[in-house]
C-alpha positions in Angstrom: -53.8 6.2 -26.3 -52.2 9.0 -24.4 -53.5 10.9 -21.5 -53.2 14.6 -20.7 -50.7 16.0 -18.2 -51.0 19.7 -16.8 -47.9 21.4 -15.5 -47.2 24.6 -13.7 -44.2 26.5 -12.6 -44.2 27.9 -8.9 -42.3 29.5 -6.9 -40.2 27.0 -4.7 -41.7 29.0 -1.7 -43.5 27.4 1.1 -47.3 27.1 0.8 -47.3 27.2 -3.5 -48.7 23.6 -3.8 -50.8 24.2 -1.1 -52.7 26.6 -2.9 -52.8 25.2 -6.4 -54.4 21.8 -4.0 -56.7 24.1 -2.3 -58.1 25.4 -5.7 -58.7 22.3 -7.1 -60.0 20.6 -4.3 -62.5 23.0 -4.1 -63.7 22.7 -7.2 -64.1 18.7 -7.2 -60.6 18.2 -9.2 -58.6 15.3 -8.0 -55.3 14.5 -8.6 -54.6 10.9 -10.0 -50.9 11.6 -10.3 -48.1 13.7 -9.1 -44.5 14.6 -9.7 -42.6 17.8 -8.4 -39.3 18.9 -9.7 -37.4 21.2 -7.8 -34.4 24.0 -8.2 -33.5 26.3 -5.7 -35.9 29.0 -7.0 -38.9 27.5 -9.4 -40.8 23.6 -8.9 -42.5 22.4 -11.9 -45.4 20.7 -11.0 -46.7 17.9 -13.5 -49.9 16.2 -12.7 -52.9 14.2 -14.4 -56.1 14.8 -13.1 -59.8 13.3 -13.2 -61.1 16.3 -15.2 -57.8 17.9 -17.2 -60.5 21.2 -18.7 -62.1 21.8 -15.5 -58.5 22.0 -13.7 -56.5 23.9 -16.7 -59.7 26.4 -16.6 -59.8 26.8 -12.5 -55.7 27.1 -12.6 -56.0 30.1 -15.2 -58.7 31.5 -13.7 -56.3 31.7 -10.8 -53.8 33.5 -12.4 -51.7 29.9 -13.2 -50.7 29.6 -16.7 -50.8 25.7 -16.8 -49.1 23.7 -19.9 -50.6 21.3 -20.8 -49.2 17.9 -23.3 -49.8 14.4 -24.4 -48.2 11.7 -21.6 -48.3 8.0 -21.9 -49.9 6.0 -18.8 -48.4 2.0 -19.0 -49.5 -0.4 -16.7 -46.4 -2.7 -15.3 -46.5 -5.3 -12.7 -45.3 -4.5 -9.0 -42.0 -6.4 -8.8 -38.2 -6.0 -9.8 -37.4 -4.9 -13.3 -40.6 -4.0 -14.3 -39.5 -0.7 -14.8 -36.9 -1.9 -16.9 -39.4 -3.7 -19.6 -40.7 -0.5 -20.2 -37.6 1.8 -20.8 -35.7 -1.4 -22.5 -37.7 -0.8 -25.8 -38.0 2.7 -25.6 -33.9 3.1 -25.4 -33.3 0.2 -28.1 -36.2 2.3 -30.3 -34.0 5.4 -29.6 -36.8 7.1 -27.8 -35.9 9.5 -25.0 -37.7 9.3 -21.8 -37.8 12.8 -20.4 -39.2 11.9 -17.2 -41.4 9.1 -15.4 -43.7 9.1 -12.3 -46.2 6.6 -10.5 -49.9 7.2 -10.7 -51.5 7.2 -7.3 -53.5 4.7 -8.0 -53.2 0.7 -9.5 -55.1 -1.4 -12.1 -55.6 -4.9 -12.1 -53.2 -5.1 -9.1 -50.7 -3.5 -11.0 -48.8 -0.2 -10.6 -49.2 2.5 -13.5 -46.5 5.3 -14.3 -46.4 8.4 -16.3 -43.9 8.6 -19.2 -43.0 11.9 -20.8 -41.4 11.2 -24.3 -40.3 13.0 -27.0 -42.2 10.9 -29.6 -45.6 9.6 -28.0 -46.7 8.4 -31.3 -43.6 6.0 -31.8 -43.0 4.9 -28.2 -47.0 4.4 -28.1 -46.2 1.7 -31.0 -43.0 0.0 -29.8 -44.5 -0.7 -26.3 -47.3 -1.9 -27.8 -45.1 -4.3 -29.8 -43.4 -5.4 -26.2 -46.5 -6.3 -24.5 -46.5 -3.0 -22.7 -50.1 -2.5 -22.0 -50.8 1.5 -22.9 -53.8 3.1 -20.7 -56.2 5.6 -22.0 -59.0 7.6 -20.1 -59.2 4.9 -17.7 -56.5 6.5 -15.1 -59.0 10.1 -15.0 -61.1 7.4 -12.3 -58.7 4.9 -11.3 
């Protein structure tokens, strides 16, 4: 069950989130989770939003040349070393975790993060086999 996840390079210039927000604010787009990754000349923005076509379609249309890939949403509980029961499995599966980030919003109480993985497939199947519950479509409207 993975999600989608757009991501676009800007210019690490004031004001270039704020416009890529403006445009899909406009258009009824909401972002459901965030991460920005700086140097000192480009960000890469990686989000998941409520309607991934609508936004990949609006950002091209505004001259944006959005990526866009397979990401794994997990829910974990909100305390100490929950993190850790997710990556735990991954690293003894030899699965790399290329980055992680927290979903704005929370499921049955509990947080959700954003894994980006080099093998979705796999990693879907050994958190599955450590009581790692995987999200689908769910965290477009959560």
């Amino acid at each position: 069950m993975s999600i989608r996840q757009l991501s676009v390079s800007l210019a690490n210039i004031p004001g270039s989130f704020a416009t890529i927000s403006e445009l899909l604010g406009r258009e009824g787009v909401n972002i459901r989770a965030i991460s920005v990754a700086d140097t000192s000349d480009i960000s890469t923005v990686r989000f998941v939003v409520d309607d991934h076509e609508k936004a990949r379609n609006i950002l091209t249309g505004g001259g944006y040349d959005p990526k866009e890939i397979d990401v794994l949403a997990v829910e974990i509980p909100d305390h100490p070393g929950s993190v850790s029961a997710v990556l735990k499995p991954l690293k003894a599966a030899g699965i790399n975790v290329h980055y992680l980030y927290p979903h704005l919003g929370r499921i049955h109480g509990n947080a959700i993060v954003i894994l980006g993985v080099d093998k979705p497939e796999e990693a879907q199947q050994v958190l599955a086999d450590n009581w790692v519950k995987i999200l689908g479509r769910e965290v477009y409207n959560v």
